[in-house]
C-alpha positions as CSV (number, residue, x, y, z in Angstrom):
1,X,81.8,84.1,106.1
2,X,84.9,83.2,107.8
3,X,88.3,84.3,106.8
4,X,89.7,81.2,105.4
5,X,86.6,80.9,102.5
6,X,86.7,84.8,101.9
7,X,90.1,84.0,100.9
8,X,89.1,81.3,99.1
9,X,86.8,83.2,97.4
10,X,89.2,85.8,96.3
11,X,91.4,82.8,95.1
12,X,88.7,82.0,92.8
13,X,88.4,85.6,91.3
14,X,91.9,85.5,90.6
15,X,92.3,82.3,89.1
16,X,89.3,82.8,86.6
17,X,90.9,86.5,85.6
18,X,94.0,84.9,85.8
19,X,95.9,87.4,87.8
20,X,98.5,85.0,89.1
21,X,100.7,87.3,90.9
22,X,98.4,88.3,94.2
23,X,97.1,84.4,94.0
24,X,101.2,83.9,94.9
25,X,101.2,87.1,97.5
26,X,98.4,85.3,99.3
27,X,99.2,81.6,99.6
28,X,103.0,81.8,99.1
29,X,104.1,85.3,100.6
30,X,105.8,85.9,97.4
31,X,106.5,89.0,96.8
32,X,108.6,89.9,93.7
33,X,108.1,93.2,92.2
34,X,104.1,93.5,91.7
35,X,102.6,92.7,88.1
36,X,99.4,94.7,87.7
37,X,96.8,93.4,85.6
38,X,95.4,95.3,82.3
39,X,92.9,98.5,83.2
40,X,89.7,96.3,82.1
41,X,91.0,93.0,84.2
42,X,91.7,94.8,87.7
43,X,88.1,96.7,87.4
44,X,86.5,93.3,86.8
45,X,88.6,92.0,89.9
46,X,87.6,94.8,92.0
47,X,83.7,94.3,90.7
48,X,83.3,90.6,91.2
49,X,85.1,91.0,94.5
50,X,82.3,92.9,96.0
51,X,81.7,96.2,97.8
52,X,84.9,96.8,99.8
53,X,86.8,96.4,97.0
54,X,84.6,98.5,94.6
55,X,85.4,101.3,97.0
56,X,89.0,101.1,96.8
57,X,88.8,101.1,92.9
58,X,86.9,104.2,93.6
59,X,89.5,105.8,95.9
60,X,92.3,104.6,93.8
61,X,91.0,106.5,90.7
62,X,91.4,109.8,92.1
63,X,95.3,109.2,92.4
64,X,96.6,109.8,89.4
65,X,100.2,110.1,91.3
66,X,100.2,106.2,91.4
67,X,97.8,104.9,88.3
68,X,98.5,105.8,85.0
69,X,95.5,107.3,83.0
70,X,94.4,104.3,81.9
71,X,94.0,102.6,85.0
72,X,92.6,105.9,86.5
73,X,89.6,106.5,83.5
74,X,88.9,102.9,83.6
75,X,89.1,102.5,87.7
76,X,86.6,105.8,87.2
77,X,83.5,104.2,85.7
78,X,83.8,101.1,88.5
79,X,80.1,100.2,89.9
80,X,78.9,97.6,92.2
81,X,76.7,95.2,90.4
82,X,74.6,94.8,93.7
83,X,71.2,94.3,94.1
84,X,69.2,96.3,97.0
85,X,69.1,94.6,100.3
86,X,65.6,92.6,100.9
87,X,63.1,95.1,102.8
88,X,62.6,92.7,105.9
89,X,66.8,92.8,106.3
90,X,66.6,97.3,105.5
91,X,63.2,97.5,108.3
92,X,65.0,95.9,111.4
93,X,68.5,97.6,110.9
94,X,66.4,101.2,110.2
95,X,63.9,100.3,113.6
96,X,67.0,99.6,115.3
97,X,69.1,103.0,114.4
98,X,65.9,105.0,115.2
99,X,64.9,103.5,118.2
100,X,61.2,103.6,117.5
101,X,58.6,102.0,115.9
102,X,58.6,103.3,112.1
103,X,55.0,103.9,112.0
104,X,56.0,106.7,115.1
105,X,57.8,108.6,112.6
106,X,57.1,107.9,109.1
107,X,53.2,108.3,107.6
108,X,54.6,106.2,104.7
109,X,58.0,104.2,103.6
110,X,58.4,103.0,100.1
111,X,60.0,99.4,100.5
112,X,61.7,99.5,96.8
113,X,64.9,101.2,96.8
114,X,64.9,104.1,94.0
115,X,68.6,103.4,94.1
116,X,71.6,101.3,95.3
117,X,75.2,101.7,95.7
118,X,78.3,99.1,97.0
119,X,77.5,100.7,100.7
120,X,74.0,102.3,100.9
121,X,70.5,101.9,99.5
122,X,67.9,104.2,99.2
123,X,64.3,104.8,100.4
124,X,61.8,107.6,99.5
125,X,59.7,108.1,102.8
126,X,57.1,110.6,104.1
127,X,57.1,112.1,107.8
128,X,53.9,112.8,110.2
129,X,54.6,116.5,108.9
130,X,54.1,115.9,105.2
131,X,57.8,116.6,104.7
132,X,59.5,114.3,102.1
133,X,62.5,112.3,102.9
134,X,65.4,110.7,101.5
135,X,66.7,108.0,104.0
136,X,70.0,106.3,102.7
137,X,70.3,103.2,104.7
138,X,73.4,100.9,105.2
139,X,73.6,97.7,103.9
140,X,73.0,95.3,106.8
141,X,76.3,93.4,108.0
142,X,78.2,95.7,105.9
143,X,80.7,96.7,109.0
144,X,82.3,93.2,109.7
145,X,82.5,92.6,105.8
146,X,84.8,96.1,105.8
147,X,86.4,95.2,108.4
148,X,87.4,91.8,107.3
149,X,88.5,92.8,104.1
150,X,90.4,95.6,105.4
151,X,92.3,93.3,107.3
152,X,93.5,91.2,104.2
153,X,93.8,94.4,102.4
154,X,96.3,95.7,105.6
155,X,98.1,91.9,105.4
156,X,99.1,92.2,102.0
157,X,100.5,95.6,101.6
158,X,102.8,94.3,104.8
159,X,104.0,91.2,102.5
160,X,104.4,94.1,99.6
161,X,106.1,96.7,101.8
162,X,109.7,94.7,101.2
163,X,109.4,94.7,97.9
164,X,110.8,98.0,95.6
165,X,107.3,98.9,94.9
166,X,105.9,98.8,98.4
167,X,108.7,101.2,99.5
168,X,108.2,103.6,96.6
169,X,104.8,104.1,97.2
170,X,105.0,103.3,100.9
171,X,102.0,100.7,100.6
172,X,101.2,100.2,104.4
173,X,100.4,104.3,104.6
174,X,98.4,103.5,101.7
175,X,96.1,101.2,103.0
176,X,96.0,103.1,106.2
177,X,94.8,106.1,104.2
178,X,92.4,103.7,102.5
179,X,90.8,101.8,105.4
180,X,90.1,105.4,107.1
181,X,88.6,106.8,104.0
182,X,86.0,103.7,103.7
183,X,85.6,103.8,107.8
184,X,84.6,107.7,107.0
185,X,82.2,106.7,104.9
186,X,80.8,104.0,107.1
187,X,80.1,106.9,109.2
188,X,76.9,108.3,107.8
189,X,76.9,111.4,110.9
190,X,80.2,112.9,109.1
191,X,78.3,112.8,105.2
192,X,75.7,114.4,107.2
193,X,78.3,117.1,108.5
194,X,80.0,117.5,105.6
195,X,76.2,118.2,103.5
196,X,75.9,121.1,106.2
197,X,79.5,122.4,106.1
198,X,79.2,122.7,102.4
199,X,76.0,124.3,102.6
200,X,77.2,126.7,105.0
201,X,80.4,127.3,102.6
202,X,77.9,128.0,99.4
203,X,75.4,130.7,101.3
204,X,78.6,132.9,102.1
205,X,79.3,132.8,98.3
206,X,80.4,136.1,97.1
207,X,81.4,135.2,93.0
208,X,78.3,133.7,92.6
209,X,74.7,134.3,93.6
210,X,74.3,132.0,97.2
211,X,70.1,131.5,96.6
212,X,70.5,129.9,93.3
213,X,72.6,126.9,94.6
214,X,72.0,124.6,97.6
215,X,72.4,121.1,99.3
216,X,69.4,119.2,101.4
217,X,68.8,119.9,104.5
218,X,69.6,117.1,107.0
219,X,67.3,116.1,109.5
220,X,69.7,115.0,112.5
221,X,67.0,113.6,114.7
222,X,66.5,110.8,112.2
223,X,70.1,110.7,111.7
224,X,72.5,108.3,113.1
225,X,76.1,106.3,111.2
226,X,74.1,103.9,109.4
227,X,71.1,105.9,108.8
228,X,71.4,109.2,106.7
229,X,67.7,111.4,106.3
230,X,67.6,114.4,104.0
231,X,65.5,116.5,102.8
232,X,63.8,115.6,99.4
233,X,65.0,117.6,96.8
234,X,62.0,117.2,93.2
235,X,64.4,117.6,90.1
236,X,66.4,116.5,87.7
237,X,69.8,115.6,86.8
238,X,71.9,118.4,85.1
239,X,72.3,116.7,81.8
240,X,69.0,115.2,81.6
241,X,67.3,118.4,82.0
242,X,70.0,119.7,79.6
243,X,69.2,117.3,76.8
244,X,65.3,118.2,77.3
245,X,65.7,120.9,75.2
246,X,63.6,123.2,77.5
247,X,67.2,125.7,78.4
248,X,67.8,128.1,76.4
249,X,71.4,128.5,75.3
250,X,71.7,131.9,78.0
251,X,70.2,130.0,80.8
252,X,72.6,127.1,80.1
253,X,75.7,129.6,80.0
254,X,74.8,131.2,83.3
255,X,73.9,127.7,85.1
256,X,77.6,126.8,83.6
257,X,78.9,129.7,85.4
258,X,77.1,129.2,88.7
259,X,78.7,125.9,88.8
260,X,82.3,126.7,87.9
261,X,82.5,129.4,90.4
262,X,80.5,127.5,93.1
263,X,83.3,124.6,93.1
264,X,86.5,127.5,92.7
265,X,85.5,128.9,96.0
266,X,85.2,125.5,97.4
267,X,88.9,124.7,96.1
268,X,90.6,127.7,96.5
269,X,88.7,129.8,99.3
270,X,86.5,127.3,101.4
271,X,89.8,124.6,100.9
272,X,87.0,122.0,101.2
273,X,85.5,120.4,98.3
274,X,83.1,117.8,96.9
275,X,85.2,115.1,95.5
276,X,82.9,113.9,93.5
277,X,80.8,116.3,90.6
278,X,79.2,113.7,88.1
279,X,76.1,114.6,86.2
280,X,74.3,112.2,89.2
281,X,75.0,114.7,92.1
282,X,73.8,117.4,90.4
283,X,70.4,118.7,90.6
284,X,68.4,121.1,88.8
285,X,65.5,121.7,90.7
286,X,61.6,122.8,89.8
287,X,62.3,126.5,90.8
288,X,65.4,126.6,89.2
289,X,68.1,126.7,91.8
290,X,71.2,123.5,91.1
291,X,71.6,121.6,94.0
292,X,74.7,119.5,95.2
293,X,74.2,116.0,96.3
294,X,75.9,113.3,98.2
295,X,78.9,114.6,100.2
296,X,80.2,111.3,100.8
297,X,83.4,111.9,99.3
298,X,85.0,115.4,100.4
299,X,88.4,116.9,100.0
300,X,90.4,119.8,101.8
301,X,93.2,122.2,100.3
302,X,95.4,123.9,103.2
303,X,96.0,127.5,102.5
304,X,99.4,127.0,100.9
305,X,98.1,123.9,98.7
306,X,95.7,126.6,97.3
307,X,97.9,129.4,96.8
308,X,99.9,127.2,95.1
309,X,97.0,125.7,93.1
310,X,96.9,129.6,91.9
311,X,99.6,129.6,90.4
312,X,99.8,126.0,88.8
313,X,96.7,127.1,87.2
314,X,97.8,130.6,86.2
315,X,101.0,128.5,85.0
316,X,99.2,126.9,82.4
317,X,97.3,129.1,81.1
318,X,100.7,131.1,80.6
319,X,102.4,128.0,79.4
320,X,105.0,128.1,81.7
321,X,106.9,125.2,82.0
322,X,109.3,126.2,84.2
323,X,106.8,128.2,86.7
324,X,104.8,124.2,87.1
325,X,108.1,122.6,87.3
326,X,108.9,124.9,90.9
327,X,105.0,124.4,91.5
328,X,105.4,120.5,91.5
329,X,108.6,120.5,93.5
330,X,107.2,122.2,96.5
331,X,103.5,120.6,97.0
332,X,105.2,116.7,95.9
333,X,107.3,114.8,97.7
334,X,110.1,112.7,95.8
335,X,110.3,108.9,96.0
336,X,113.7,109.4,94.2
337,X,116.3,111.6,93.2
338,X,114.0,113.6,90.7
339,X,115.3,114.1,86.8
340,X,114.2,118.1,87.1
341,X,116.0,118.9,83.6
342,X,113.5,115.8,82.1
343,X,110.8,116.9,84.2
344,X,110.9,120.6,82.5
345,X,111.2,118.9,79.5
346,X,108.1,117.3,79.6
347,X,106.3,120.1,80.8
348,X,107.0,122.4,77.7
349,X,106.5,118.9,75.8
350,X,102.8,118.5,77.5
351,X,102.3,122.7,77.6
352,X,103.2,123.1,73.7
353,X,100.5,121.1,72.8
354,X,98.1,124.5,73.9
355,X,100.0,127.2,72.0
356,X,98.0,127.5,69.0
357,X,94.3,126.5,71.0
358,X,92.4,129.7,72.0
359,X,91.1,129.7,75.6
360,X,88.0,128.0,74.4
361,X,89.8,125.1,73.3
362,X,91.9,124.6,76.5
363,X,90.8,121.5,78.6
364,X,92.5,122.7,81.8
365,X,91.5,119.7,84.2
366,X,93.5,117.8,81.1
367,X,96.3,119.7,81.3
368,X,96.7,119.3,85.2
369,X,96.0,115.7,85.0
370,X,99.3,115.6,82.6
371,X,101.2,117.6,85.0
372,X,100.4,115.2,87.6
373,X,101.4,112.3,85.5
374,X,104.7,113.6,84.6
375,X,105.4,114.2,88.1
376,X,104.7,110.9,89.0
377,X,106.9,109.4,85.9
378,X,110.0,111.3,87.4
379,X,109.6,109.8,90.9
380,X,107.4,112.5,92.3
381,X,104.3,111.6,94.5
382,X,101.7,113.6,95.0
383,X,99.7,114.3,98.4
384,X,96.7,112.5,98.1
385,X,94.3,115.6,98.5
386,X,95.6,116.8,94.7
387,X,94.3,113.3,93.6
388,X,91.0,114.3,95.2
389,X,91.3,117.9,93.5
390,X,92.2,116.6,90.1
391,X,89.6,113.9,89.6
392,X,87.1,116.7,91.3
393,X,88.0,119.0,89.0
394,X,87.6,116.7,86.1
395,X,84.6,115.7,86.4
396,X,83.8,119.2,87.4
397,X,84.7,119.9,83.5
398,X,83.0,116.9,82.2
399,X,80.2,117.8,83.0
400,X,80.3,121.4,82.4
401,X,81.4,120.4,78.6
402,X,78.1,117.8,78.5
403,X,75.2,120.2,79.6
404,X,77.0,123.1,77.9
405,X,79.9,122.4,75.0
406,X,81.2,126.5,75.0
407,X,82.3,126.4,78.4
408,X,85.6,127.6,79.2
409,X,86.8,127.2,82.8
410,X,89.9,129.2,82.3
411,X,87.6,132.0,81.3
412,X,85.1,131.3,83.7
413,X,88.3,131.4,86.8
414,X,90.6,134.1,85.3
415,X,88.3,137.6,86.8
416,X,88.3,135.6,90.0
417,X,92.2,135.6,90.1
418,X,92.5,139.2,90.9
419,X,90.6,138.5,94.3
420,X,92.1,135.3,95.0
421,X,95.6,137.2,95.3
422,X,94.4,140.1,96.7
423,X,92.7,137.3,99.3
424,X,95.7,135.6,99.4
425,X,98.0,139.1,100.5
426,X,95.8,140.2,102.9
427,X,93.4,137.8,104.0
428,X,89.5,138.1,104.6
429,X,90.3,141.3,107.3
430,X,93.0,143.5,105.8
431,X,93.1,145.6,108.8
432,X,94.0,142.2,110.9
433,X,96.5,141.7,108.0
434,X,98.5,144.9,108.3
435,X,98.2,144.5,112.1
436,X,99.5,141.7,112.3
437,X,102.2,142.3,110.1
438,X,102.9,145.8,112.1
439,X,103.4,143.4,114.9
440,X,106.1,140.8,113.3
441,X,108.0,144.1,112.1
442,X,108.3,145.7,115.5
443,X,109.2,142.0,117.1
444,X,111.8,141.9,114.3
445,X,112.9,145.3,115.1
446,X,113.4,145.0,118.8
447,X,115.4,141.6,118.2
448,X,117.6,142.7,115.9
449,X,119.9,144.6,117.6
450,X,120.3,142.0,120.3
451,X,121.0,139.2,118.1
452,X,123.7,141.6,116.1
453,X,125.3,142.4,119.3
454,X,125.0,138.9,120.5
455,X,126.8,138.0,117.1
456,X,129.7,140.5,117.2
457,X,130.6,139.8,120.5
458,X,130.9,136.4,119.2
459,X,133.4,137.1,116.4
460,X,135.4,139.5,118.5
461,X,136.0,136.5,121.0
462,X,136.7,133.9,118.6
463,X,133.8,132.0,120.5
464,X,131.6,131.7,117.5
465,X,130.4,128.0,116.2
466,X,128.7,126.6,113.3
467,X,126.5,123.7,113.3
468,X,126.5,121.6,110.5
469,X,124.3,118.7,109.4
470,X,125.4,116.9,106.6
471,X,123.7,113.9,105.6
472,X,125.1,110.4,105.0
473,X,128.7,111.9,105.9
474,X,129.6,109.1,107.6
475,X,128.7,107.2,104.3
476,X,131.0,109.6,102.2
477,X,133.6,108.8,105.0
478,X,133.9,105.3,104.6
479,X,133.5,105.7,101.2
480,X,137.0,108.0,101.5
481,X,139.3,105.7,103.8
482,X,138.2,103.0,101.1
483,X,139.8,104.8,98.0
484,X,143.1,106.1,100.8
485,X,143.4,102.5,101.8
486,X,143.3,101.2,98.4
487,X,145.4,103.5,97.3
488,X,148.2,103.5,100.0
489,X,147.6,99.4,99.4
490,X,148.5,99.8,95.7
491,X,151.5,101.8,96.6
492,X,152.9,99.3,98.3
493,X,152.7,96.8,96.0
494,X,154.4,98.8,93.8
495,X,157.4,99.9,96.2
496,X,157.5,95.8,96.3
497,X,157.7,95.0,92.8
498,X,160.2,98.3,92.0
499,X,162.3,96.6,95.2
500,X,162.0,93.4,93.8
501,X,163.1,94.5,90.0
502,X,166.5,96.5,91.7
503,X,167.5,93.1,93.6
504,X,167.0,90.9,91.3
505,X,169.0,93.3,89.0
506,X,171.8,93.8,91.2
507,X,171.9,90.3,92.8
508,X,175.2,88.2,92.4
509,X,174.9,85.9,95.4
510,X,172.3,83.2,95.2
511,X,170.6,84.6,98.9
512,X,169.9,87.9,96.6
513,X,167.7,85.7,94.1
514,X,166.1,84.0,96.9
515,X,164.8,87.2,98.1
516,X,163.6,88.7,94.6
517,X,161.5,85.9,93.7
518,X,160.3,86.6,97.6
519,X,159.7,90.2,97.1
520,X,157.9,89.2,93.7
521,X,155.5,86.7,95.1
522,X,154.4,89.1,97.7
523,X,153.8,91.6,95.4
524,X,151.9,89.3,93.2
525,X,149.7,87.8,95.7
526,X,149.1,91.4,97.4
527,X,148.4,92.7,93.9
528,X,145.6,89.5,93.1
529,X,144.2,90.0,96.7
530,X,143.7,94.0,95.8
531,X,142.2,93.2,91.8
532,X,139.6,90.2,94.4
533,X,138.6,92.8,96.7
534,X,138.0,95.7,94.2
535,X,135.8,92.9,91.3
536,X,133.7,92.0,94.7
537,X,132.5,95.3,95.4
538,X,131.2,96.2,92.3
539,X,133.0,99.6,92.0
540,X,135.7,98.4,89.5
541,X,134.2,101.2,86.7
């Protein structure tokens, strides 16, 4: 399809939801400040437009820093209404990726997709060995769809970057992140990465017990980035084998707790996450280990962004309003001059709601998600790895609520927090710690006394500078000789009507009255011309 009757075709989505605004964006350039559809409206948009778009409704529900919850719990449940490619279409592009014939590699293929997704479909199939497979296929043509859309996508957050909104929110890096996110995922080798990274991460768990959690193993010699094969794992989903009945209430509380902790050392030790928790990529497998699928959809915390994820948890649980506020202000970047004395406010607003709830009642991913909104209502925005975090953590709790309702996550996280700071002073090798630190304090102690001399010699020769960077000054200049002009202006008129007045008062010769009424006109006309100036530039209040 070319790109003139794609954007046709959007045109016609538009026009039958009636979002009028992006119809004018796209075939007039018009670009006043953006009108957003209602929550149920924009998914529909999003759905009818097909699978690029589906994916951005995706990505744009984990940032809560630019949706409000609304938009981001209805932008959540988005699926692509798409039926599997046709078999014939799914059997060249997988011969092609492989490089053989498929009857050289697989003893059996089913041909039905067991499921299918706005990017992927998949296909149970059997090797020579015996072994049992998973092969996740790309949709064939998908890449030059992508990158056509992504082009229209990039096109009109340039016509939106003039507007108020687009600099706000800075809609050009936007779609940048976006288009590398959905190119990522194009690239079936990194999923296949990120499956072994993670599994890596999980067997050197130390809150939790590493052989009762896993992820498939990926077979990389029938692996390429549009073909994905993995290791069948036979089970079911966490809620399904929840509602069974067959868990007892014990086995339920310590699968609950295998979880929780599993996903806090990915956030805050590992700093690399799966984004994306829901009952669906869970698995509780025949022999009773849980295992993690489909790693499309990672995240990554930086050291600092965890340790300060520490103590914005530890600050709720404390209600401390005050402890988030300084939280907020050094992981979020402001769009704005921030209100900090409303944002305080509507933390103890948001964190009084939990002062009578025991820990049981606490909904902590709740809680955060708040935080994140009131952030972003006071002109702070968020990296977009705490949008990942958030909606991970969510679902994370969602789902831990569904397959069992006592769960507490606070409880569950607050023994860990002794090791997370002890972690966090001294690192995973505290003698590499304390060495290290030995060897900042003798730098510090050997340059000390050279840059204290260096100093004093300074002072005692009256040689001594300061720098100073002070930004906009030349703003607050101009600013300054404007108000000096005007005033010294104003004087003058003044000193001309006071002349004028003594003149006229003392004037007995007709040449005297001439040059009163002179006197007054100038000063009237100097006095209109200064009242013009001062009206025009707005600053008359």
């Amino acid at each position: 399809m070319s790109p003139p009757s794609r954007q046709k075709e959007i045109f016609d989505v538009l026009l039958r939801h009636g979002w009028s605004y992006m119809q004018q964006v796209l075939s007039l350039g018009k670009t006043d400040q953006p009108e957003l559809p209602t929550p149920t409206v924009l998914r529909n948009i999003l759905t009818d437009l097909g699978p690029v778009y589906v994916k951005l409704g995706q990505l744009l529900s984990t940032r809560p820093d630019l949706l409000s919850p609304d938009y981001i719990e209805t932008l959540s449940q988005l699926q692509a209404n798409v039926p599997p490619s046709h078999w014939s279409e799914v059997e060249t592009l997988l011969q092609t990726e492989l490089g053989h014939p498929l009857e050289t590699i697989f003893k059996t293929i089913q041909t039905q997709a067991i499921a299918a997704g706005s990017i992927a479909q998949i296909h149970q199939g059997t090797l020579l060995d015996g072994s049992t497979v998973a092969i996740k296929i790309q949709r064939p043509g998908l890449t030059a769809l992508v990158e056509r859309d992504i082009a229209l996508i990039t096109q009109v957050a340039q016509l939106l970057s003039g507007t108020d909104f687009g600099r706000q929110y800075d809609v050009v890096a936007l779609a940048a992140e976006f288009s590398s996110a959905l190119r990522a995922e194009l690239n079936f080798t990194l999923e296949a990465t990120y499956t072994e990274q993670l599994g890596q991460n999980l067997r050197s768990g130390k809150w939790f017990d590493p052989n009762k959690i896993t992820t498939p193993k990926v077979y990389w010699n029938l692996t390429t980035p549009r073909i994905l094969t993995l290791e069948w794992l036979e089970g079911t989903s966490l809620l399904t084998a929840g509602d069974k009945g067959a868990l007892e209430p014990e086995q339920r509380a310590q699968i609950s707790t295998l979880l929780v902790r599993a996903f806090f050392q990915q956030y805050l030790v590992d700093g690399f996450f799966h984004a994306d928790p829901h009952p669906g990529n869970l698995l509780l497998l025949r022999d009773g280990r849980l295992a993690i699928l489909d790693c499309g959809m990672m995240g990554r915390l930086d050291s600092r962004t965890q340790a300060a994820l520490v103590e914005m948890v530890l600050a709720i649980i404390n209600l401390d309003a005050q402890r988030c506020m300084q939280i907020t202000l050094d992981l979020a970047e402001p769009m704005e001059p921030a209100n900090l004395a409303s944002l305080e406010w509507e933390y103890h607003r948001l964190l009084r709601k939990y002062v009578n709830l025991s820990l049981t009642q606490v909904n902590t991913s709740q809680a955060f998600y708040e935080i994140l909104q009131a952030a972003r209502r006071n002109h702070l925005r968020w990296p977009s790895n705490i949008g990942l975090f958030a909606k991970s953590l969510t679902n994370l709790e969602g789902t831990g609520r569904l397959f069992y309702p006592e769960i507490n996550v606070v409880a569950e996280v607050r023994p860990l927090m002794n090791d997370m700071f002890w972690r966090q002073l001294v690192g995973d090798d505290p003698l590499q710690s304390v060495l290290r630190t030995g060897l900042e304090f003798k730098n510090l102690s050997l340059q000390s006394p050279r840059q204290l001399s260096f100093l004093l010699n300074r002072l005692s020769s009256e040689t001594l500078k300061f720098n100073l960077n002070i930004e906009d000054i030349n703003g607050l200049r101009r600013s300054l000789d404007s108000s000096a002009n005007r005033r010294s202006f104003s004087t003058v008129v003044g000193a001309l009507v006071i002349g004028a007045a003594i003149v006229s008062t003392n004037a007995t010769a007709p040449q005297f009255q001439i040059l009163s009424n002179i006197l007054f006109g100038a000063a009237s006309f100097l006095g209109m011309w200064l009242v013009v100036t001062i009206l025009r530039s707005g600053q008359l209040k």
